[in-house]
N, C-alpha and C positions, 0 to 999 in steps of 0.2 A: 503715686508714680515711684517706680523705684528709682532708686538713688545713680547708679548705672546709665538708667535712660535719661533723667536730667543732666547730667556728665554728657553723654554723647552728642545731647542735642546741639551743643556749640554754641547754647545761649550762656546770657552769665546769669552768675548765682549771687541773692544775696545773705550774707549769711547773719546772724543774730549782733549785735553790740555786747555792750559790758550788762554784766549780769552782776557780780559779786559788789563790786564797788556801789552800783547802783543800791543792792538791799540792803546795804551797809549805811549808804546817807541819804537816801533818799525817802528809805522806810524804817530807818533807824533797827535792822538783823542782824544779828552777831550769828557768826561760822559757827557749827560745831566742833569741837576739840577735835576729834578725830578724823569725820567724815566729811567735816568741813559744809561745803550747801547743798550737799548729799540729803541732811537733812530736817531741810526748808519742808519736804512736799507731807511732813507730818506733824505740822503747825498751820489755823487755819491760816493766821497771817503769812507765813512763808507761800502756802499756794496762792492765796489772793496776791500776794508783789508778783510772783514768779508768770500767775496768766497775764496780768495788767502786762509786761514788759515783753514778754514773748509775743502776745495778741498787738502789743505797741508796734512790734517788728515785722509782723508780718505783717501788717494791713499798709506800711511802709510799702514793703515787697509787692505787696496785691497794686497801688495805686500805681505803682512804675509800671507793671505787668511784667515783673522778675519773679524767676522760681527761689525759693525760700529755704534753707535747713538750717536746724537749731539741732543743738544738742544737750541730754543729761546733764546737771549741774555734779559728773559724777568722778571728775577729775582726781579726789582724795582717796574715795569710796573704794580703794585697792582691799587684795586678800588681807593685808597686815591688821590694815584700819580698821576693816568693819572689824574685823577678829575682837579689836581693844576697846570697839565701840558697845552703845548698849543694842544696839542694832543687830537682826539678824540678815543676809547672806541677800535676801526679801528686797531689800533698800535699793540696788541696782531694777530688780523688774517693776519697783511702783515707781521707783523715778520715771523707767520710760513710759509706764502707762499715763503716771500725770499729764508728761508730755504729750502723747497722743490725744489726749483727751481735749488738752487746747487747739491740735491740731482737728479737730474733728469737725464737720461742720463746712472747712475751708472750702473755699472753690479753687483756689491756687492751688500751684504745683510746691507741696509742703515734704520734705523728709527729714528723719527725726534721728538723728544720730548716736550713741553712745560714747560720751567722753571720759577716755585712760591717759593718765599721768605716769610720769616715771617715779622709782618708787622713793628717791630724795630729794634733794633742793633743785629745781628745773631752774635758777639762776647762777649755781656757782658749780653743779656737779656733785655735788657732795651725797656718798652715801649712794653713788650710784649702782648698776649692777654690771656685769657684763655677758653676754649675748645669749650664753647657754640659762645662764641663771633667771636673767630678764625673759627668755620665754617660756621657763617656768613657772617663774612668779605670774605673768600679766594673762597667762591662759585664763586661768580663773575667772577673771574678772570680766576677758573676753566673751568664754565661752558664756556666761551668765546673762550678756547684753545681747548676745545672739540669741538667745532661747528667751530672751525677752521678744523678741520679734525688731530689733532694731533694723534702719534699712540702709546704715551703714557705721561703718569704728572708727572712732578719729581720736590721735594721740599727737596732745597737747603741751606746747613747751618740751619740747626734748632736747636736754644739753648732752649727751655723747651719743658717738655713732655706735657702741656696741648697744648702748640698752636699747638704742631705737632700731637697731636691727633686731632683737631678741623677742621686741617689743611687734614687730612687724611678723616675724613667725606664727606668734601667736592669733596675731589678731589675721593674718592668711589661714590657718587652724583651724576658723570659723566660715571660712567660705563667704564670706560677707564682703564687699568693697572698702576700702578705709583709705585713710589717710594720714601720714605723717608731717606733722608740723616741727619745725626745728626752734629753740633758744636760737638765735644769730648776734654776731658781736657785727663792727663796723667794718671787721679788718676782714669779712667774706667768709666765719668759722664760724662751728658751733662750740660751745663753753670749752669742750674739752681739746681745741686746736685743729678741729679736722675742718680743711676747705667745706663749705657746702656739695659742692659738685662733686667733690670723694662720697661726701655720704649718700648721695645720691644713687653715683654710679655701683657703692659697695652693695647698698639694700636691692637694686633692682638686679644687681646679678647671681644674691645668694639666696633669693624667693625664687620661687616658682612661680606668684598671680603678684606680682609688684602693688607697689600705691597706684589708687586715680591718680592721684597727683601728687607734691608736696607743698607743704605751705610754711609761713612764718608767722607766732602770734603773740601778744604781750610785746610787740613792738613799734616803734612809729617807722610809718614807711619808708619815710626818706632814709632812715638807717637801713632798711631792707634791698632800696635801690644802690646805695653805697656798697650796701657787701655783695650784692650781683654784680657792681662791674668792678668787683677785682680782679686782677691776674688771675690768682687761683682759680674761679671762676668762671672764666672764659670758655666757652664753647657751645654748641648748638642744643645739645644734649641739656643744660640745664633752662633755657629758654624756655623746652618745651614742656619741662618735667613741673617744672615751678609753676604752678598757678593759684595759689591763694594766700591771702594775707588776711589776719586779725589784729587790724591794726590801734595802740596808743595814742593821742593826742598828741601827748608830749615826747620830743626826742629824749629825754633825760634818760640815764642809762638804770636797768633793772632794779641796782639796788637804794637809788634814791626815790626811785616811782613805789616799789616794796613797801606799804605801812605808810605811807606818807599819810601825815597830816590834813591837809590841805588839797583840794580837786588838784588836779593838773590836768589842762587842757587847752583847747587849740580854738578860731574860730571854725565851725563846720564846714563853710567854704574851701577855707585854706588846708585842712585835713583833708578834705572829699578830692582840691585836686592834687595832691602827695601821694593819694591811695591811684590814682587813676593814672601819674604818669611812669609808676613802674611797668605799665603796657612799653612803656621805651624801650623796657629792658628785659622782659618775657612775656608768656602767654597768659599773664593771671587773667582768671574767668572768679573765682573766689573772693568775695569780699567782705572780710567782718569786720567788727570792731572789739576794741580789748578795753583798756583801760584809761578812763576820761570821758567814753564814749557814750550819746547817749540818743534819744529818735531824733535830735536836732541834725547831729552828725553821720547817724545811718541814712535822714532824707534825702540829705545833699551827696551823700554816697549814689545812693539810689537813681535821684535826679538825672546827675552826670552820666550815669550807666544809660538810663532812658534816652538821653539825649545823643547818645555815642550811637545805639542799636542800630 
């Protein structure tokens, strides 16, 4: 199914849990320097963690009767990276084929995304780009997930509004559907001080094919619901535009969650209704998880969803 027609159908989606944290303790996988878990899919262990978790998520999805999308572990995998990596240019199209490949077989409603990061720190700004620049650089990486056959773009953690607009050009460039997710703090901005609903209303009026939607991820919801009912905030427009979250366990703020030590986490109950009651405060149809997350927390995600429809 294209990605489009699950969007329109006005069902919710669910979307994948924690990935990185998970092959870190649970399968004991250390990131690559550059590419980061770009690249897992050329280690037999890395594909063995990477179907076990994904096949974990959707048969989640399949038992509620929610449609499904995962995406590329390919958030790092930018122009600079592969360039300094031992990897060639290749690593973005075998990512999504690995993907497809677990998707195959499915009887669910499954699409498989291609995930772009901004090209510094998506926690504090740094090293960011700004808008001409950023849809130079993230063309590349765009256009490569496109001619991969992806059946939609979605960019992850993004702390300012120019590089997520520059970041939005590009990935419209590809004629693909996509999605912008935002970094959000508590006080309704993204890192670099712009309301949410500035950035919103800036990106959908300087594109031509806008986002599906937007979303927030690497964060716990209740900080998500906080910053939607800010003043700044306030209006119909962001209700409608907002709908997806990849949601943290833990409320703690980015840079103590960053390298931690120790899980942080929540009981799944208690995370699944935090993720459900920002319905109070827009139209989220989107639901993943980020960091802490794992099928206990996607079920009871899931569950709640089944039991809403």
């Amino acid at each position: 199914m294209r990605f489009e027609e699950m969007f329109a159908s006005g069902r919710d989606i669910l979307m994948e849990g924690a990935l990185g944290e998970r092959l870190k303790r649970e399968y004991g996988l250390a990131s690559d320097a550059s590419v980061a878990l770009a690249a897992m899919v050329y280690s037999e262990a890395g594909r063995h963690a990477l179907r076990e978790l994904w096949l974990g998520y959707m048969d989640i999805a399949a038992a509620a009767k929610l449609s499904f999308i995962a995406t590329t572990p390919t958030r790092r995998a930018n122009r600079d990276r592969v360039a300094a990596s031992r990897y060639g240019e290749e690593i973005l199209a075998d990512n999504l084929a690995f993907l497809r490949s677990v998707q195959q077989g499915r009887a669910q409603e499954v699409c498989c995304g291609g995930l772009m990061g901004c090209r510094g720190d998506a926690y504090t700004g740094e090293g960011a780009l700004d808008a001409k620049a950023a849809h130079a650089f993230h063309a590349w990486q765009a256009e490569r997930l496109s001619r991969a056959g992806a059946d939609f773009l979605y960019a992850g953690i993004m702390p300012t509004l120019p590089e997520a607009l520059g970041m939005a050009r590009a990935m419209e460039d590809t004629g693909l559907p996509y999605l912008i997710s935002f970094t959000v703090r508590r006080d309704g901005r993204l890192i670099d001080g712009t309301p949410i609903l500035r950035a919103v209303e800036t990106i959908d009026e300087a594109v031509n094919r806008p986002p599906v939607c937007y979303m927030a991820n690497c964060v716990h919801p209740a900080i998500v619901r906080r910053a939607l009912l800010q003043p700044c905030n306030a209006g119909e427009l962001l209700r409608r535009r907002f709908q997806g979250v990849q949601g943290n366990t833990s409320p703690l703020p980015f840079e103590q969650l960053d390298g931690a030590l120790e899980l942080k986490s929540a009981p799944p109950e208690e995370f699944a209704r935090d993720m459900l009651r920002l319905r109070e405060v827009c139209g989220m149809r989107i639901f993943g998880g980020c960091c802490g997350t794992d099928d206990r927390h996607m079920r009871a995600v899931a569950q709640l969803l089944a039991g809403h429809a």
